[in-house]
C-alpha positions in Angstrom: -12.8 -44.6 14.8 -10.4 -43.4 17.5 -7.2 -44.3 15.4 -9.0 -42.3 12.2 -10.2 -39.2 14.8 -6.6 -38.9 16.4 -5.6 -38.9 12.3 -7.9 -36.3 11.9 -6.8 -34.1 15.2 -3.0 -34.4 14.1 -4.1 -32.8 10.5 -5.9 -30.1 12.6 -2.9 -29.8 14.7 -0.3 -29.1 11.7 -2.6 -26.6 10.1 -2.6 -24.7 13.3 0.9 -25.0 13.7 1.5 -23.4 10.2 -0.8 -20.9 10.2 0.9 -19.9 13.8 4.1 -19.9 11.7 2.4 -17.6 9.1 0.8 -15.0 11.4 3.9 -14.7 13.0 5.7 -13.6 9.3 3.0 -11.2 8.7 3.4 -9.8 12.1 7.3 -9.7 11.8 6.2 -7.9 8.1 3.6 -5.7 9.2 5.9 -4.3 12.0 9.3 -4.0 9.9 7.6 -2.1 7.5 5.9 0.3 9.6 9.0 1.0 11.2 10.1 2.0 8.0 7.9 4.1 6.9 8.3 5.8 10.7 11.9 6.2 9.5 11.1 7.3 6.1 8.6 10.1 8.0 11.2 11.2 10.3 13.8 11.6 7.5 11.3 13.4 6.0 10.2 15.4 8.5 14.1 17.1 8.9 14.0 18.1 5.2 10.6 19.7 6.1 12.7 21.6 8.9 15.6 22.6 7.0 13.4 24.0 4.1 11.3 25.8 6.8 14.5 27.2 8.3 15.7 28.4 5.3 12.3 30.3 4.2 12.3 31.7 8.0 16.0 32.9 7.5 15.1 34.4 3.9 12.0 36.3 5.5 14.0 37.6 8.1 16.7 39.2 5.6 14.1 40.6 3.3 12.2 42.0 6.4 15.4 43.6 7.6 16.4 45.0 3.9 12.7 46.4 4.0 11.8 44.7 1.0 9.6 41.9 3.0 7.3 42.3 5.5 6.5 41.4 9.0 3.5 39.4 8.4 6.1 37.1 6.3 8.1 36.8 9.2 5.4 35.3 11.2 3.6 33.2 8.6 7.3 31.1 8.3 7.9 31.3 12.3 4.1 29.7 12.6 5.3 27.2 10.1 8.4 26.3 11.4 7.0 26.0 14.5 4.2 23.5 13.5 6.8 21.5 12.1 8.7 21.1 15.2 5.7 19.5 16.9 5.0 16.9 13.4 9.1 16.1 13.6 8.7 15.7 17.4 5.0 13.1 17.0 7.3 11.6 14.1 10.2 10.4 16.5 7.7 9.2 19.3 5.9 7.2 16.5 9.8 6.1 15.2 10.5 4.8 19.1 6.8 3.1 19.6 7.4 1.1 15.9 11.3 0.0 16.9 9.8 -1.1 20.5 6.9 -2.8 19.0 9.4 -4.7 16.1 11.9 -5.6 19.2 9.1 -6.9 21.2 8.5 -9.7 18.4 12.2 -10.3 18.1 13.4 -10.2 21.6 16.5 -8.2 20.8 17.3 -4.6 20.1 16.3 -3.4 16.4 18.4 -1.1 14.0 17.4 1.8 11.6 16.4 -0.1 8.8 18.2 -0.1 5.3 16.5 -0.1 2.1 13.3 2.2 1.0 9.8 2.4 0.1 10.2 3.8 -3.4 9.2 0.9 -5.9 5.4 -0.6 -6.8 5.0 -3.8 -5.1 4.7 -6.8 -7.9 1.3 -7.0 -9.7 -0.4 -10.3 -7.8 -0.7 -13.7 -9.5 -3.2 -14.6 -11.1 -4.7 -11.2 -11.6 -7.9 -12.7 -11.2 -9.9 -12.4 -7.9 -12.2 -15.2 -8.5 -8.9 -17.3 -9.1 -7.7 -16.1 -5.7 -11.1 -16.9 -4.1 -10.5 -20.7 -5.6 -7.2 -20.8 -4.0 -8.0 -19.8 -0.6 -10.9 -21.7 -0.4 -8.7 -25.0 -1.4 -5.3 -24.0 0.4 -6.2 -21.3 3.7 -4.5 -22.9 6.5 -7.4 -22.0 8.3 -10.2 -23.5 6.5 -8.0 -27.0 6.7 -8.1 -26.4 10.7 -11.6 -26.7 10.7 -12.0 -29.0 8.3 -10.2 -31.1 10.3 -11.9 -30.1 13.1 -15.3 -31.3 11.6 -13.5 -34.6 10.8 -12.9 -35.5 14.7 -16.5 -33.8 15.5 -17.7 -36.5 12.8 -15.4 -39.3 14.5 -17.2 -38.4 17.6 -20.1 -39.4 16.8 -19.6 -42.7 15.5 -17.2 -43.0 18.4 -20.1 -42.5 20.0 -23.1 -44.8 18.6 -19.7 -47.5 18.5 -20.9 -47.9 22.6 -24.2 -49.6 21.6 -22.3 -52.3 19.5 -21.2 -55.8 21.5 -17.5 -56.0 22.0 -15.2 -59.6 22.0 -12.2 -59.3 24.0 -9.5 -62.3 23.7 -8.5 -63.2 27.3 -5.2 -64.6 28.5 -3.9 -65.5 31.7 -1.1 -66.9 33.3 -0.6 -67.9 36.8 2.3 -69.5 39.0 1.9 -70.7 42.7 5.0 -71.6 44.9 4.7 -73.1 48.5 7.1 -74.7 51.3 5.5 -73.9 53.9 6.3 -71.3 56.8 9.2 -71.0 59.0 7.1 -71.4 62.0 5.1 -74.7 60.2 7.9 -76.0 57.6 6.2 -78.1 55.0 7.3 -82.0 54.6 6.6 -81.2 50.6 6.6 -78.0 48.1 4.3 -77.6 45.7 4.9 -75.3 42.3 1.5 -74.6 40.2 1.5 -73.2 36.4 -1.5 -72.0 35.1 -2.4 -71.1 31.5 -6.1 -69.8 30.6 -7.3 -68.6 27.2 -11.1 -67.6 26.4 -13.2 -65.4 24.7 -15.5 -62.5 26.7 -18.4 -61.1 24.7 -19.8 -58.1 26.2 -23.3 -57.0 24.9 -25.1 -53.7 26.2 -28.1 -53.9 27.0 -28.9 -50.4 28.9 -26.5 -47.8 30.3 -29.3 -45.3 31.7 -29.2 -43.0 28.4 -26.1 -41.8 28.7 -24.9 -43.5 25.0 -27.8 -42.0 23.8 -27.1 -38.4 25.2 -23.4 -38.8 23.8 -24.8 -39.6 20.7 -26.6 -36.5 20.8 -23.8 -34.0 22.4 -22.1 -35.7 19.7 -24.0 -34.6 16.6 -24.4 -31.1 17.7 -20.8 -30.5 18.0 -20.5 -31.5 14.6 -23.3 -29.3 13.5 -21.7 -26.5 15.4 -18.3 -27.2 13.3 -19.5 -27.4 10.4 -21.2 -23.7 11.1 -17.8 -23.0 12.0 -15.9 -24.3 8.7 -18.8 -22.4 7.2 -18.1 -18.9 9.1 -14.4 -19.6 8.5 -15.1 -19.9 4.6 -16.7 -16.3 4.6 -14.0 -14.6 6.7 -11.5 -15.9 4.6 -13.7 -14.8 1.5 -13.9 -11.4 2.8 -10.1 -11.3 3.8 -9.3 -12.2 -0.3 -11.7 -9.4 -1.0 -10.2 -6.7 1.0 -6.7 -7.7 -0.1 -7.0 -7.5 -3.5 -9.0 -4.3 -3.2 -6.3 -3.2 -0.9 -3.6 -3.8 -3.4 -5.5 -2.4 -6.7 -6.7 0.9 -4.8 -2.9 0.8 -3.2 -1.3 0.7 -6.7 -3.7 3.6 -8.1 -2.8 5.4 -4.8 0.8 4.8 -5.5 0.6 6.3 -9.0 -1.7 9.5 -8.0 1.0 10.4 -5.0 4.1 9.5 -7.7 2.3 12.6 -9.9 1.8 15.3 -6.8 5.1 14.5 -6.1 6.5 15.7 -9.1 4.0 18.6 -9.4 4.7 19.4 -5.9 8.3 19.7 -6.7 7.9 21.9 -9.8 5.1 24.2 -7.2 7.8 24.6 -4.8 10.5 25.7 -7.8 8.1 28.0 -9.1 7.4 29.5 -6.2 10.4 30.1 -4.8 11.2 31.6 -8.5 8.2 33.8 -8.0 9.0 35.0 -4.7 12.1 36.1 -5.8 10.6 38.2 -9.0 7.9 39.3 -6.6 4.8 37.5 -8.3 4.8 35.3 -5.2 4.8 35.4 -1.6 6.5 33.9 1.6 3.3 31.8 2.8 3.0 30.7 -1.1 6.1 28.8 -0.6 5.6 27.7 2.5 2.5 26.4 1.7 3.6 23.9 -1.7 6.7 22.5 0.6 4.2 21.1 2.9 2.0 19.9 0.3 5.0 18.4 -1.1 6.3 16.9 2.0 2.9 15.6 3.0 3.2 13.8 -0.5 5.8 11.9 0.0 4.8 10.9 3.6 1.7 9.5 1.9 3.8 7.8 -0.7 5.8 6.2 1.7 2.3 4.7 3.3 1.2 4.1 0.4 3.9 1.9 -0.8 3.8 -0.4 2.7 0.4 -0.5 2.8 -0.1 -2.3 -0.6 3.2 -4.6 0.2 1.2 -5.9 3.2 -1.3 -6.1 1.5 0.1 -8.4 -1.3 1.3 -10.3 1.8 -2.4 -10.7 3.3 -3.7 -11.7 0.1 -1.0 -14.3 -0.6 -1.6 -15.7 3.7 -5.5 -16.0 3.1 -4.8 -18.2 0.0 -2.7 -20.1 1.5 0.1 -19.5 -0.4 2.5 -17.2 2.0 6.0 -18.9 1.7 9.6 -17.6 2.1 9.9 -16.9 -1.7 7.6 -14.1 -1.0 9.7 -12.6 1.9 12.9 -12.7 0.0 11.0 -10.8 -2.9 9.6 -7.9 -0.6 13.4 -8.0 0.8 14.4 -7.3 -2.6 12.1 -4.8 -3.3 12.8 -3.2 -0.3 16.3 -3.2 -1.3 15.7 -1.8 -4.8 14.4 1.5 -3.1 18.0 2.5 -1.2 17.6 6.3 -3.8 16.0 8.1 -1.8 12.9 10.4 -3.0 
């Protein structure tokens, strides 16, 4: 029973080990890409700026020329001021992510290359029930425990084992040697060999209860594992859940924020077309670059969140493996255009 628990504990000890292994690539993940996306914000916080600068100039000159007016002026000031104090939270937030990325690598980090401009790959299977499956056979942390209950179970016979007789095989050997003293020399030495062998059976007859309460301590540690394997089957359950959700609702997000991109783009051209044929105003334009902008700083979200997502989902079935980081490197790589 010892020889099959310490079996058991070794399993229990390689699950942990790899899902230590696989936390720390979704950590490594998580942080990478919201560096990124800080990046991508501040990047597109400085196009914000110079679009703002531009409309502020332009308000200026048409103020000066008479054919603008003052309230123009202000409205574009207001705005370029308000973008100041987004572009300054943007590089705090770019500084926190890089610090937070070069805590878990323990050197200094780089800008990071690539972009956020792709759909992450459609998960597979498509199926969620056929993701529960998987997860429930393969999550690295439903084998811990699993394990665990094994060596709780071990326990226990380990324990009830102490009421059972034991026979030990015995086997001795002696050797004497005597010549006396140098105060008392001996006429004579002697040199005695002994050899015993036997057989000791041990049979227990009472040890004050304490087998019996072992026993016991035993069996509720083994209830109280298997309450755990069975907690640890509905987190992991609910962690399958909210992934795939996460990825579905990401993709729909993804595709929504692709279209007010675009719209927001042909806003800002019409606009600015109508501003300068006098059907539109200064705060008009204004107004659909930072809708615009604040579209693509979604998009960007957008586009991590569901690839850490499709990471999570693949780590609570079990099934997180280098293949998947050298695919989210190439997708990252496939987004270098920028938006």
């Amino acid at each position: 029973m010892g020889y099959q628990q310490a079996d058991a504990a070794t399993r229990q000890a390689i699950a942990q080990f790899s899902l230590a292994e696989q936390d720390l690539v979704l950590r490594v993940s998580q942080a990478y890409l919201d560096l990124l996306v800080a990046t991508e914000s501040t990047e597109v916080m400085q196009s914000q700026l110079t679009a703002l600068n531009e409309q502020l100039a332009l308000a200026q000159r048409t103020y000066s020329v008479g054919t603008g007016t003052i309230t123009d002026v202000h409205e574009a000031k207001t705005k370029w001021a308000q973008s100041q104090a987004q572009s300054a939270a943007a590089n705090q937030e770019l500084e926190n992510k890089r610090a937070e990325l070069e805590k878990i690598l323990g050197e200094p980090v780089s800008t990071p290359s690539g972009g956020l401009h792709h759909a992450p790959p459609t998960p597979s299977p498509k199926s969620l029930a056929d993701w529960l499956a998987q997860a429930d056979a393969q999550n690295l942390q439903i084998k811990a425990q699993q394990a665990a209950l094994d060596v709780a179970n071990k326990e226990i016979s380990k324990s009830e084992a102490a009421h059972l007789p034991t026979l030990d095989l015995v086997l001795s050997r002696a050797t004497n040697y005597s010549s006396g003293s140098l105060s008392s020399p001996a006429d004579l030495t002697t040199y005695v060999s002994s050899n015993q062998a036997g057989l000791q059976l041990n049979i227990p007859l009472y040890a004050g209860g304490a087998t019996q309460s072992r026993v016991r301590e035993a069996l509720a540690l083994a209830d109280k594992a298997q309450d755990e394997l069975t907690l640890t089957r509905r987190t992991v359950a609910n962690q399958v859940r909210q992934a795939y959700a996460g990825i579905v609702s990401g993709q729909a997000q993804i595709v929504a924020l692709q279209t007010a991109v675009e719209a927001g783009r042909n806003a800002v051209e019409s606009n600015k077309i109508g501003l300068r044929i006098g059907t539109r105003i200064t705060p008009d334009v204004l107004n659909a670059e930072q809708q615009l902008y604040a579209s693509l700083r979604d998009l960007s979200k957008a586009h991590a969140e569901t690839a850490i997502q499709h990471l999570k989902l693949k780590a609570a079935a079990g099934a997180l493996t280098q293949e998947d980081l050298a695919s989210l490197d190439q997708f990252l790589a496939a987004g270098n255009s920028k938006l």
